[in-house]
C-alpha positions in Angstrom: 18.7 9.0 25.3 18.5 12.2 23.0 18.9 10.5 19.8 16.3 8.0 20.8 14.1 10.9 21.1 14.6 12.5 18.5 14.6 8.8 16.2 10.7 8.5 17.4 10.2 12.4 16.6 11.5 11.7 12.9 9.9 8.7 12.5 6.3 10.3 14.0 7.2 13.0 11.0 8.0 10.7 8.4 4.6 8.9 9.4 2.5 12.1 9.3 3.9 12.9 5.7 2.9 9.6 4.7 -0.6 9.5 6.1 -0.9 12.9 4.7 0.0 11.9 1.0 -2.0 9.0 0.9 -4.9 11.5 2.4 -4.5 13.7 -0.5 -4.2 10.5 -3.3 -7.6 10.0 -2.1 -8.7 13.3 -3.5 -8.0 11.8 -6.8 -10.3 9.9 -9.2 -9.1 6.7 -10.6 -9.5 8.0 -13.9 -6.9 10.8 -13.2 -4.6 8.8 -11.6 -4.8 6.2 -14.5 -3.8 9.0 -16.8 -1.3 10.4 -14.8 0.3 7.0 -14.4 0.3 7.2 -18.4 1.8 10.5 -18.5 4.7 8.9 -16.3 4.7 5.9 -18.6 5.2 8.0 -21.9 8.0 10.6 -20.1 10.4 7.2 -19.7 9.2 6.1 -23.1 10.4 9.5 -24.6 13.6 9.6 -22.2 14.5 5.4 -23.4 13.9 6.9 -27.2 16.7 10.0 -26.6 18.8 8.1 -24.3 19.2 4.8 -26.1 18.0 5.0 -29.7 19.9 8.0 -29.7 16.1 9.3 -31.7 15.4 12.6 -30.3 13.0 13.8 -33.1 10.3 10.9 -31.8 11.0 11.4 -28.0 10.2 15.0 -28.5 7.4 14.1 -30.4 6.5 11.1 -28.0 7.3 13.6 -25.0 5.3 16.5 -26.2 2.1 14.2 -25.6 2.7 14.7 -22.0 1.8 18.1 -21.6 -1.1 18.1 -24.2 -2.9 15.2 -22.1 -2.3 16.6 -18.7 -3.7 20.1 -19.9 -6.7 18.6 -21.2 -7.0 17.1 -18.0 -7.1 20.5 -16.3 -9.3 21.7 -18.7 -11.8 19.2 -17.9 -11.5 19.3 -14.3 -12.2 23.1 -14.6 -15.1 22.7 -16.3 -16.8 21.0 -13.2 
């Protein structure tokens, strides 16, 4: 009987966290999570260019855009 209890006590947790993250993904514009999506996007482009091309000069030029777009990001969202 315990670990029935404490199944539905996980589970109630598990669906907490998940209200809670889709919650926050509201806070988000579309626009932002559009170009987060792209940040993700370019990071496995970069990884697939040093992993299988065995090309690390253009995946560190490829993953170097990553950082540049989400800081300008921040940088516009500070300015509101």
């Amino acid at each position: 009987m315990d670990r029935i209890k404490g199944d539905s006590y996980l589970s109630s947790i598990v669906e907490c966290t998940h209200f809670s993250q889709i919650k926050s993904m509201k806070k988000f514009k579309k626009s932002e999570l559009v170009i987060m999506t792209l940040v993700i996007i370019l990071i496995g482009i970069s990884e697939y260019y040093f992993v299988i091309t065995k090309e690390p000069l253009k995946a560190i030029f490829i993953g170097l855009w990553c950082p540049t777009i989400l800081g300008f990001l921040i940088l516009f969202n500070m300015k509101k």
